[in-house]
VOKOLNU-281144 format. One record per residue: residue number from 0; x, y, z of N, C-alpha, C in turn; residue in three letters. Coordinates in steps of 0.001 Angstrom, whole numbers. Layout:
REM VOKOLNU-281144
lolum; n_X; n_Y; n_Z; ca_X; ca_Y; ca_Z; c_X; c_Y; c_Z; ketor
NUM; X; Y; Z; X; Y; Z; X; Y; Z; ALA
...
***
This chain:
REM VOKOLNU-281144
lolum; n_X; n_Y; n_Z; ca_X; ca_Y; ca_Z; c_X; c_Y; c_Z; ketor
0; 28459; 7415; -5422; 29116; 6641; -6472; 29443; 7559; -7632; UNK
1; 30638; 7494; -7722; 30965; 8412; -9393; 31619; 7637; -10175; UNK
2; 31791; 7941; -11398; 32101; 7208; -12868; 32717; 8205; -13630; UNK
3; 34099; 7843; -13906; 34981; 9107; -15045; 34289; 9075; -16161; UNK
4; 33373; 9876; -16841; 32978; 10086; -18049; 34108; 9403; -19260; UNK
5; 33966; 9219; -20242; 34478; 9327; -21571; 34510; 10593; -21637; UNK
6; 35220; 10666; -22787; 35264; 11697; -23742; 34069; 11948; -24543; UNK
7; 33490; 12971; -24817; 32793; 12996; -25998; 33526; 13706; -26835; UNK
8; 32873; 13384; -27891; 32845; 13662; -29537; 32073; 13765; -30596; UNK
9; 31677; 15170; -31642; 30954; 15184; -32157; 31167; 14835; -33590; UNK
10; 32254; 13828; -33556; 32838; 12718; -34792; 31496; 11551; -34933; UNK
11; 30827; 11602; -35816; 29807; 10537; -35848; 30758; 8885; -36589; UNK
12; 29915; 7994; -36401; 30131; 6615; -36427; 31106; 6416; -38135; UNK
13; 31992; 5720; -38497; 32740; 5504; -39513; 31559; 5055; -40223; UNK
14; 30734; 4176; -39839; 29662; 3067; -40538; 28460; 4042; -41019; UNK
15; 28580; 5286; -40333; 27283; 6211; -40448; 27440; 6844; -41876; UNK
16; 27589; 6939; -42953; 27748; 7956; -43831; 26447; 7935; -44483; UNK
17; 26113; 9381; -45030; 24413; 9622; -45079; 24631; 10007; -46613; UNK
18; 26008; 9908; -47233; 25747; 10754; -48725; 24757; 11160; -49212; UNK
19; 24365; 12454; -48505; 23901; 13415; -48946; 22190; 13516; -48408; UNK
20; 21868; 12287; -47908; 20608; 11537; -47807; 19530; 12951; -46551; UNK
21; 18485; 13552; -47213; 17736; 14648; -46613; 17258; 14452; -45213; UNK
22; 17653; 14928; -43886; 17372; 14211; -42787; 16741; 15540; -41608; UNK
23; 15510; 15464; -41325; 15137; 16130; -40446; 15500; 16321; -39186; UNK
24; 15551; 17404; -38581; 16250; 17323; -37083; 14835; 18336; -36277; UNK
25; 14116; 17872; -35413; 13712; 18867; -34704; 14172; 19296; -33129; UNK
26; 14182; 20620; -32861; 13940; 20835; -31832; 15820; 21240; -31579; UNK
27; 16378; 21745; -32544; 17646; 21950; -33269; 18361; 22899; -32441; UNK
28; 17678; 24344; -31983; 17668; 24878; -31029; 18267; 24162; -29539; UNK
29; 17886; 23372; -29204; 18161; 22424; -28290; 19535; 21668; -27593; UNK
30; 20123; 21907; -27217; 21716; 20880; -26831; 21411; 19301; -27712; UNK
31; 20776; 18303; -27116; 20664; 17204; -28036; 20167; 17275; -29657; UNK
32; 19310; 18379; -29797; 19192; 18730; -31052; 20226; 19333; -32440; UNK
33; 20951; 20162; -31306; 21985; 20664; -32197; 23346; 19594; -32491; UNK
34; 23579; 19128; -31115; 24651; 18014; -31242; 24777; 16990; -32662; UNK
35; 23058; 16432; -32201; 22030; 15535; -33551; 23243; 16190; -34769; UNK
36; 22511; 17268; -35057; 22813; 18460; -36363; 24500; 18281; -36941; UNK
37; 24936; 18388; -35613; 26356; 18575; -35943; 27300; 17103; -36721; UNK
38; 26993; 15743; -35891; 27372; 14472; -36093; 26591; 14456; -37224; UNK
39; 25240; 15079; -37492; 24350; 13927; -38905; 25610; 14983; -40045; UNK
40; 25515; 16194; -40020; 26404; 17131; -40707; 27336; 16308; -41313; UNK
41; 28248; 16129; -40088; 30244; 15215; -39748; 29894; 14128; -40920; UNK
42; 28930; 13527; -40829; 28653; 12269; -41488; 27866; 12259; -42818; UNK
43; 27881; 13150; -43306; 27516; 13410; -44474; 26113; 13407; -45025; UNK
44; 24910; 13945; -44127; 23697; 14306; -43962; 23593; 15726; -44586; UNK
45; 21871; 15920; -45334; 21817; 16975; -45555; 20878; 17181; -44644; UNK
46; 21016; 18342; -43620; 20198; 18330; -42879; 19015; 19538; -42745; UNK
47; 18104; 19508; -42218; 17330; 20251; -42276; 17082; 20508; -40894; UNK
48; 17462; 21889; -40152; 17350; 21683; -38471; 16062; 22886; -38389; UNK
49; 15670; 22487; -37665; 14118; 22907; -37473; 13948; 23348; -35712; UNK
50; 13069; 24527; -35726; 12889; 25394; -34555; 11717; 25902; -34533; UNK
51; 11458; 26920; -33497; 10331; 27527; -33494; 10854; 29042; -34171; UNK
52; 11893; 29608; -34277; 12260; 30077; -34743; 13336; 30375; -35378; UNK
53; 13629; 30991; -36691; 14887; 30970; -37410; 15565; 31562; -36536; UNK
54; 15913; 32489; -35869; 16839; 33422; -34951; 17471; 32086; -34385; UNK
55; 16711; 31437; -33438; 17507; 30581; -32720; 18343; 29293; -33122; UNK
56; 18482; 29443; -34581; 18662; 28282; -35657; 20268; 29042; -36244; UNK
57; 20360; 30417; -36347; 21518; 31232; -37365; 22564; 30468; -36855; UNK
58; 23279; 30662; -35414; 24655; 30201; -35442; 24656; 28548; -35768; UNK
59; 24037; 27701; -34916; 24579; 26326; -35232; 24142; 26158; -37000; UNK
60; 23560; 26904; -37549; 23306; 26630; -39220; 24647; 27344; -40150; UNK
61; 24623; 27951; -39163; 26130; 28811; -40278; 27110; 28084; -39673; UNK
62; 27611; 27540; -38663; 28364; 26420; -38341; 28128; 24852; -39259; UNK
63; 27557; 24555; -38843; 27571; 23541; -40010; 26487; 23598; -41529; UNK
64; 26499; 24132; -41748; 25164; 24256; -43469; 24410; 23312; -43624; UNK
65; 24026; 23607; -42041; 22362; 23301; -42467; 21577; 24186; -42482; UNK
66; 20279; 23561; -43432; 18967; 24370; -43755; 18167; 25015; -42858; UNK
67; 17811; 25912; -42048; 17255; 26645; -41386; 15455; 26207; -41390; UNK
68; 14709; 25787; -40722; 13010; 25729; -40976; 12100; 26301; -39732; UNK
69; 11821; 27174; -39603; 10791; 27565; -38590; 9511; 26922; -38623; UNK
70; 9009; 26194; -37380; 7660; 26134; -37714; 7216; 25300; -36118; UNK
71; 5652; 25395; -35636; 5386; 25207; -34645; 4834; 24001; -34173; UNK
72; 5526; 23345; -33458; 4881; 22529; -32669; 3224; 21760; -32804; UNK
73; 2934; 22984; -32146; 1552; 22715; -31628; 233; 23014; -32714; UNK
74; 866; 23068; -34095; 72; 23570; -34641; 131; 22478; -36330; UNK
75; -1090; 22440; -36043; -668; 20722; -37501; -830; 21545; -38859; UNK
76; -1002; 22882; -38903; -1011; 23576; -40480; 194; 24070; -40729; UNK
77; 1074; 24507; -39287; 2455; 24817; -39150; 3157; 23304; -39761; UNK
78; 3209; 22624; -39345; 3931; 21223; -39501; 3729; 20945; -40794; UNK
79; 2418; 20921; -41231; 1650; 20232; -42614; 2498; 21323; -43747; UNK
80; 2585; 22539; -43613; 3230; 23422; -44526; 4715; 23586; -44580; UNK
81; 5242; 23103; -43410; 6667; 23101; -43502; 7281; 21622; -43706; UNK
82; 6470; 20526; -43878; 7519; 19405; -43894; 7027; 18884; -45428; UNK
83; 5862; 19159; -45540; 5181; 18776; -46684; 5853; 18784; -48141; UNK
84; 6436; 20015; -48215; 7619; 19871; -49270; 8922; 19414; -49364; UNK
85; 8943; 18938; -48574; 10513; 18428; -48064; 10861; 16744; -48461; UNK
86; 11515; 16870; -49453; 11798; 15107; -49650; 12987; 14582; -48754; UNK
87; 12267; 14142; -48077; 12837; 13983; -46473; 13422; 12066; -46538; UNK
88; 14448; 11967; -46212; 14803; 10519; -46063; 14936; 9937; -44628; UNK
89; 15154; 11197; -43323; 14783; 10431; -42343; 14688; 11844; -41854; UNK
90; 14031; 11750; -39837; 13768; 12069; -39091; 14062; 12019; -37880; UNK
91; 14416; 13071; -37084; 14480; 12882; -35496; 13805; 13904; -35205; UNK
92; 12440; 13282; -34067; 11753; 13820; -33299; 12056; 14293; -32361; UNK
93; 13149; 15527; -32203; 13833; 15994; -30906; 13252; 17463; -29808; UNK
94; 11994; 17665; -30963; 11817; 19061; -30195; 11170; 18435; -29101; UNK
95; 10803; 19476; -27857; 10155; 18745; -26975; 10152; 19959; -25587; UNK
96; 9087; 19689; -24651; 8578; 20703; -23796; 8463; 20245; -22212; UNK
97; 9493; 20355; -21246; 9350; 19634; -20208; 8352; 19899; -18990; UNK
98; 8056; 21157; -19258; 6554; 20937; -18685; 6916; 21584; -16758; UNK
99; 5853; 20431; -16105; 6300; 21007; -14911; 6748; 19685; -14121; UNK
100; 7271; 19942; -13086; 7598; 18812; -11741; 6336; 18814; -11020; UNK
101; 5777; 18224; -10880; 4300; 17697; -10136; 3714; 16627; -9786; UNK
102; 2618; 16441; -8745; 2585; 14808; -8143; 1473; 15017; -9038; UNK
103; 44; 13899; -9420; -955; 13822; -10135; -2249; 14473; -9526; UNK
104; -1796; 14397; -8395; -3215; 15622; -7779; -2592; 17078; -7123; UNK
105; -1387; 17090; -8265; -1183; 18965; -8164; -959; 19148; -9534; UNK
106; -186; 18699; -10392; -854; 19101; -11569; -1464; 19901; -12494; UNK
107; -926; 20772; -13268; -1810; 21890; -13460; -2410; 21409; -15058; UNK
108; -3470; 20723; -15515; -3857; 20160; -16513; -3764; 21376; -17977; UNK
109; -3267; 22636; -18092; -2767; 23357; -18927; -1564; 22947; -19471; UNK
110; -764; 22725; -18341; 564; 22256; -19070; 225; 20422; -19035; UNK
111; -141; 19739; -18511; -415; 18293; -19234; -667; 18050; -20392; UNK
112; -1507; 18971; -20912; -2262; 19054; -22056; -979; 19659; -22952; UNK
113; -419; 20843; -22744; 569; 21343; -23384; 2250; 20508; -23756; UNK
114; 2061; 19444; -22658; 3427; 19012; -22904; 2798; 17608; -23694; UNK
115; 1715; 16968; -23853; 1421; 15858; -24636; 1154; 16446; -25837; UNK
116; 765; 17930; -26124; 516; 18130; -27445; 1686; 18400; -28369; UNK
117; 2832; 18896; -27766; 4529; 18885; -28270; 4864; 17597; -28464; UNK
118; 5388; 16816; -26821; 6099; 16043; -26959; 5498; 14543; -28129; UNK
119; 4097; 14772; -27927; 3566; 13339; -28619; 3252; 13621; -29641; UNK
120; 1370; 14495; -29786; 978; 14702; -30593; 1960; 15729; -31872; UNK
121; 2818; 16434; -31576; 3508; 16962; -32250; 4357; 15935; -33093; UNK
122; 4918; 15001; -32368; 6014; 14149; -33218; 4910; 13275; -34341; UNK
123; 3943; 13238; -33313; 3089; 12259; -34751; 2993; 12788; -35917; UNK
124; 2705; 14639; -35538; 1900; 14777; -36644; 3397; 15157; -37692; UNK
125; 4408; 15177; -37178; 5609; 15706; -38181; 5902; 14251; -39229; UNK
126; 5314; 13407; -37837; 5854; 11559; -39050; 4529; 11501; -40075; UNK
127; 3294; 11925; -39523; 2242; 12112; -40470; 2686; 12980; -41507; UNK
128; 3487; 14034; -42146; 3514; 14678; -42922; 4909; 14152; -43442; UNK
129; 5899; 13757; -43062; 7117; 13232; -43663; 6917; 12108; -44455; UNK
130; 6158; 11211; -43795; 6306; 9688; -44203; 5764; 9502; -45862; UNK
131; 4950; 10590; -46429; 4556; 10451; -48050; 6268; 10330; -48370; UNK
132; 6997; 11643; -48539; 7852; 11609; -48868; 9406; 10262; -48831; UNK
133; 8992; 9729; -47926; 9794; 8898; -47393; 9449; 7218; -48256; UNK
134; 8260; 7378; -48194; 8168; 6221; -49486; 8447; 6523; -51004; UNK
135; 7730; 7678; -51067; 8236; 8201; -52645; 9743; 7701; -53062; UNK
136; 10506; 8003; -51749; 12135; 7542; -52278; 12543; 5961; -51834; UNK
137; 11610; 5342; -51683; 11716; 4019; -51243; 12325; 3515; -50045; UNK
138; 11940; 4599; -48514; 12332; 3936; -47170; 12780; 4928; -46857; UNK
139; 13646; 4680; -45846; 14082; 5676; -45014; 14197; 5643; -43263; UNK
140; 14146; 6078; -42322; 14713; 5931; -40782; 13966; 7188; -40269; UNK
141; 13754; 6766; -38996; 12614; 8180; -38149; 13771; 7559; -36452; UNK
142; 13872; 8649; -36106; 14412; 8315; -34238; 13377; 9069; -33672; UNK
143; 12870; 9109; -32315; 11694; 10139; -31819; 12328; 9816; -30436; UNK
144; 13002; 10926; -30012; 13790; 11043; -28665; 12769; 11418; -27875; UNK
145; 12662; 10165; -26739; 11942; 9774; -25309; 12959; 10355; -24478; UNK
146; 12344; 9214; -23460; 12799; 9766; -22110; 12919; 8615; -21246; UNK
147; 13844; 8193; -20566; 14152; 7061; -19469; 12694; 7245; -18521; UNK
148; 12338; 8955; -18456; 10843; 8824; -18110; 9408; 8043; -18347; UNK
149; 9702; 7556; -19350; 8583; 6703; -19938; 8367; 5077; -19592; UNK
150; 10338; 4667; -19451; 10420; 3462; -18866; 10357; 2814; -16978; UNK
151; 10523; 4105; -16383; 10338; 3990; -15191; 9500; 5234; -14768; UNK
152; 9086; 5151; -13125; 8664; 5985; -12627; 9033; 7124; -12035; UNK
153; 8776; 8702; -12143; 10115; 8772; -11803; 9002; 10176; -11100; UNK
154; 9954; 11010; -9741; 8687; 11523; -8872; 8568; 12950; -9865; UNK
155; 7540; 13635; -9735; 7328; 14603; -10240; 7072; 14489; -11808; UNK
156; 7211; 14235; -12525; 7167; 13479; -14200; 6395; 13079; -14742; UNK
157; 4576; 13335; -13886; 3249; 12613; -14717; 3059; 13243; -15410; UNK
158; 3050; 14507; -15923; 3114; 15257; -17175; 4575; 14673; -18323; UNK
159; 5566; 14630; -18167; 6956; 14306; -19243; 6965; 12965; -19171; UNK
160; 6718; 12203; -18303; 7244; 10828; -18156; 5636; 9935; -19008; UNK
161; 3921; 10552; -18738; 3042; 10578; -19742; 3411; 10462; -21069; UNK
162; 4146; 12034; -21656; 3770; 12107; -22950; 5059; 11266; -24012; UNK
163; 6074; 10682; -23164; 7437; 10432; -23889; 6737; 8543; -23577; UNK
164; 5831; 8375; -22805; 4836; 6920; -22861; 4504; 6844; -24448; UNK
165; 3643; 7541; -24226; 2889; 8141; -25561; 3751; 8260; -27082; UNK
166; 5066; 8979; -26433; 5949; 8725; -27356; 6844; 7332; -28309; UNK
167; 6975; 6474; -27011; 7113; 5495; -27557; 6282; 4516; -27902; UNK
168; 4943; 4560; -27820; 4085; 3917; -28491; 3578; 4446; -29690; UNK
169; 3850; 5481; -30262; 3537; 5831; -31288; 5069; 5659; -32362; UNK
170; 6086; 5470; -31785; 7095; 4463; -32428; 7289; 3228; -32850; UNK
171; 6153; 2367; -31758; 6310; 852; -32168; 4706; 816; -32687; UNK
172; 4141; 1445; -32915; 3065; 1426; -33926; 3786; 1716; -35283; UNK
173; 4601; 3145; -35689; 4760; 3436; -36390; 5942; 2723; -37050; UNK
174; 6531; 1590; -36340; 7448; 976; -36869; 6942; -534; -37496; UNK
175; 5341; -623; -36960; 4186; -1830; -37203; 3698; -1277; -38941; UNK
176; 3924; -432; -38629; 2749; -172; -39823; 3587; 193; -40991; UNK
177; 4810; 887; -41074; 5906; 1789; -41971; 6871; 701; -42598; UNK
178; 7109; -460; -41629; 7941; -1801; -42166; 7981; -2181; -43529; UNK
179; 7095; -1928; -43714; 6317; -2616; -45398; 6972; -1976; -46238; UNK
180; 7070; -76; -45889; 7836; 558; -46674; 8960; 940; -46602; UNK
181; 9715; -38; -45751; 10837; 95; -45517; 11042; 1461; -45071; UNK
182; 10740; 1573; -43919; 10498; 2996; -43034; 11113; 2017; -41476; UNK
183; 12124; 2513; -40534; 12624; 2439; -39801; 12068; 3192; -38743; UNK
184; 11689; 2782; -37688; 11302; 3730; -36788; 11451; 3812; -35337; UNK
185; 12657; 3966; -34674; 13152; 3831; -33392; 12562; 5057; -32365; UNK
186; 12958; 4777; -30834; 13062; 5857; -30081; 14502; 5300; -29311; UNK
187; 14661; 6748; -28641; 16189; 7037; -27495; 15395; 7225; -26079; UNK
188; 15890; 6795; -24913; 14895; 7379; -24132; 16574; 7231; -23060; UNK
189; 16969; 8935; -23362; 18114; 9147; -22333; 17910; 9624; -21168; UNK
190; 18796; 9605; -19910; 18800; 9848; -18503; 18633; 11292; -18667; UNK
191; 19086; 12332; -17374; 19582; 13442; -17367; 20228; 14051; -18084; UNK
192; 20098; 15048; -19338; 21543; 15770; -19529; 21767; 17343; -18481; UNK
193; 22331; 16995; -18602; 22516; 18118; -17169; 23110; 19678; -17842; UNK
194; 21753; 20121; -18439; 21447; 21497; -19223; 20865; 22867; -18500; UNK
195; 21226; 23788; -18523; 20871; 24974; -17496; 18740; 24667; -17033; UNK
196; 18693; 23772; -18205; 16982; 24042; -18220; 17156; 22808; -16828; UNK
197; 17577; 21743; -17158; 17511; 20561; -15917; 18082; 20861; -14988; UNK
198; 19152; 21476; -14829; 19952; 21959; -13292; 19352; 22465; -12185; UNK
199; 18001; 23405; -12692; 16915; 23278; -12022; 16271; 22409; -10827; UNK
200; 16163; 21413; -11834; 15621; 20285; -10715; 16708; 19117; -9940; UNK
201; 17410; 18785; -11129; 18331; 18094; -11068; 19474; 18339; -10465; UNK
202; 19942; 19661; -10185; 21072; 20057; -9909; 21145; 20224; -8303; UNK
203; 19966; 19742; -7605; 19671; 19997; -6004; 20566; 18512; -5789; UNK
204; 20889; 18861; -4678; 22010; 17803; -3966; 21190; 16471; -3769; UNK
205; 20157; 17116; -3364; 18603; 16081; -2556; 18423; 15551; -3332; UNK
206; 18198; 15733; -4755; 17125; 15093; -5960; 18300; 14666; -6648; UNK
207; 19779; 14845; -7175; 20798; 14457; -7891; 21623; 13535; -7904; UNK
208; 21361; 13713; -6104; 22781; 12564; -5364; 22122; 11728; -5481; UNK
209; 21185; 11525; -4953; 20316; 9767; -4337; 20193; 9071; -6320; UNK
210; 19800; 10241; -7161; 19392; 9206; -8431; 20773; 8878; -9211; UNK
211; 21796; 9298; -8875; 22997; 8800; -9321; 23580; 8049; -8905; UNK
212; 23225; 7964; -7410; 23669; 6568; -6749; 22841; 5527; -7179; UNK
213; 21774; 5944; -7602; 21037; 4337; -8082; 20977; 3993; -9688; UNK
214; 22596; 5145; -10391; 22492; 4377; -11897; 24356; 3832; -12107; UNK
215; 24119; 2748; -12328; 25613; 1697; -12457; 26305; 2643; -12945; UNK
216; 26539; 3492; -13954; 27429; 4604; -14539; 27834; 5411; -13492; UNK
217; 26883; 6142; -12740; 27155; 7209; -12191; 27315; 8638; -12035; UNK
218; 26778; 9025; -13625; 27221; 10138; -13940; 26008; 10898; -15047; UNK
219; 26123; 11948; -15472; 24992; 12746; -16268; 25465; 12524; -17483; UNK
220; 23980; 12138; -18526; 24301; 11868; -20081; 24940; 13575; -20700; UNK
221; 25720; 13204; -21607; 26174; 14228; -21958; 25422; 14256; -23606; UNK
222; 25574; 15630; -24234; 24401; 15703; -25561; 25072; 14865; -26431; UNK
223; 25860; 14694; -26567; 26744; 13851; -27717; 26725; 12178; -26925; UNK
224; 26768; 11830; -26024; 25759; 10532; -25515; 24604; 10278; -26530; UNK
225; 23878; 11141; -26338; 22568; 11141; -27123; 22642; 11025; -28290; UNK
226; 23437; 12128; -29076; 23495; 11823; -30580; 23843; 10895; -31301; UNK
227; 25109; 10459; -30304; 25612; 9097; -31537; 24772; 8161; -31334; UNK
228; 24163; 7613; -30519; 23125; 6644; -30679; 21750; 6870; -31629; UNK
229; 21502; 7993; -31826; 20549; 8916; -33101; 21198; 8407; -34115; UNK
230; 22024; 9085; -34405; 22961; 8482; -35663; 23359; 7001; -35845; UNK
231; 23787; 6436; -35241; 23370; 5374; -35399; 22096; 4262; -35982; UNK
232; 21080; 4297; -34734; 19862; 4094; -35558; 19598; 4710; -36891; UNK
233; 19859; 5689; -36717; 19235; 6663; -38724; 20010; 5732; -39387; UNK
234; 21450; 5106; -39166; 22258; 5172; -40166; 21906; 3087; -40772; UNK
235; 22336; 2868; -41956; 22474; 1796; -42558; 22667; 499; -41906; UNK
236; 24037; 864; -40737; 24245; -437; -39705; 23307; -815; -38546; UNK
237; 22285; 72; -38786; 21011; -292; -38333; 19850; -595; -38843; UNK
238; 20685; -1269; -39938; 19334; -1766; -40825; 18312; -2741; -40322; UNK
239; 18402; -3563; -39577; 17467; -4645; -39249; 16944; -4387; -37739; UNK
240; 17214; -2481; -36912; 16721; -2194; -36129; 15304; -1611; -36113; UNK
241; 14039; -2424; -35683; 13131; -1208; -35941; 12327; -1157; -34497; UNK
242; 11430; -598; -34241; 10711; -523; -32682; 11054; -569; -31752; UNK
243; 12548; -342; -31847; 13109; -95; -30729; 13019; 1144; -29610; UNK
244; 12876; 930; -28083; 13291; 2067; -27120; 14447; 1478; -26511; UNK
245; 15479; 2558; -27284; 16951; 2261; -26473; 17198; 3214; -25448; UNK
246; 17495; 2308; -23757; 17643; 3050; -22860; 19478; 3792; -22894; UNK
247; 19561; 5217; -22896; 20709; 6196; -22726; 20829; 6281; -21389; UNK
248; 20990; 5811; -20236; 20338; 5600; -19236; 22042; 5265; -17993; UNK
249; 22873; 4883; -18600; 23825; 4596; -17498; 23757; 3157; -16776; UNK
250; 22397; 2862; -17695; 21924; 1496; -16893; 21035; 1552; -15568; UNK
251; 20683; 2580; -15355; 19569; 2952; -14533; 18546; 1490; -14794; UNK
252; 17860; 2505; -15903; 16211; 977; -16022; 16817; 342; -15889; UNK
253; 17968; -628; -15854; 17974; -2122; -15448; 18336; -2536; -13902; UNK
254; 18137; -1872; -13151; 17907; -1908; -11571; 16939; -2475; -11526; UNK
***
């Protein structure tokens, strides 16, 4: 089964405009991260795109002017020192570590441990250090990009399809508890983007064909798929969205 793509475009939403409003991007480095960067940019975001390192941050920052931030993951004094000063009005939780393809009794519990301490514990602890700031200015919007992994089962994925679980429950907590302060707090949980890192697995005839025949679209999310629905949620016409996991999905989960 195939499906003519759209077009993409890294023109963000007419309704989206951020005048000027301070907006975190992690994991910037990234295809969905940078895309993020480019549309929050288009739309009048000041953005702050964030990596593990500045090197891998220069071109898409001198392309659009955004702020450059190095800092690590896995490390909560890294996070605590780099977001801590930042009067931050929203957030996307985009960095993220896919770990390995494995059944649950092969598994190598180094990287289990390693991909829940990025993909989860990492996003917490960046909303743990943003969110002072975010009331100080009275509210604000968080996205924390999942994974269609979290909503279904999917083979090989008890390590990614675990920690993006994890992920979205620490969204609809954090959208339980942040409400009050008018703090917004969604997740994305998109299909495949079909990136040199996924082609890997994804790109085998065996493992590609059969899961595209079983999504109504037919076809691989593209990074700008991803973003405008980011932008979106961050933006105003999503004001009365909160705890949401929106499937990017082609319509897969609803099989």
């Amino acid at each position: 089964m195939t499906a003519t793509p759209t077009t993409a475009t890294t023109d963000a939403p007419a309704s989206a405009g951020f005048n000027g409003r301070t907006i975190l991007v992690t994991g910037a480095s990234g295809g969905i991260g940078a895309a993020t960067v480019r549309q929050l940019a288009a739309a009048g975001a000041k953005v702050v795109a964030s990596a593990r390192t500045l090197e891998s941050l220069a071109s898409l920052c001198d392309e659009t002017g955004a702020q450059p931030l190095a800092f690590d993951l896995t490390s909560e004094a890294s996070i605590r020192d780099a977001v801590e000063g930042l009067e931050l009005w929203g957030v996307v939780n985009c960095g993220g570590f896919g770990g390995e393809i494995a059944t649950p009794q092969d598994t190598d519990i180094d990287v289990f441990d390693k991909v829940i301490s990025i993909n989860a514990r990492g996003a917490l602890l960046v909303i743990k250090y943003a969110v002072p700031a975010m009331i100080r200015q009275g509210g604000g919007a968080i996205v924390n990009v999942s994974s269609q992994a979290s909503m279904v089962a999917l083979h090989g994925h008890i390590s990614y399809g675990s920690s993006k679980a994890a992920l979205d429950n620490i969204t609809r907590v954090s959208a339980l508890e942040l409400g009050k302060h008018n703090i917004r707090v969604n997740s994305v949980n998109p299909t495949v983007v079909m990136t040199d890192m996924s082609n890997f697995y994804w790109g085998r005839p065996e493992i590609g064909g059969p899961f595209l025949e079983q999504m109504p679209l037919g076809r691989w999310a593209t990074v700008d798929d991803v973003a405008g629905p980011i932008v979106f949620l961050l933006s105003d016409a999503a004001a009365m969205i909160t705890g949401a996991s929106l499937p990017i999905d082609g319509g897969y989960t609803s099989r």
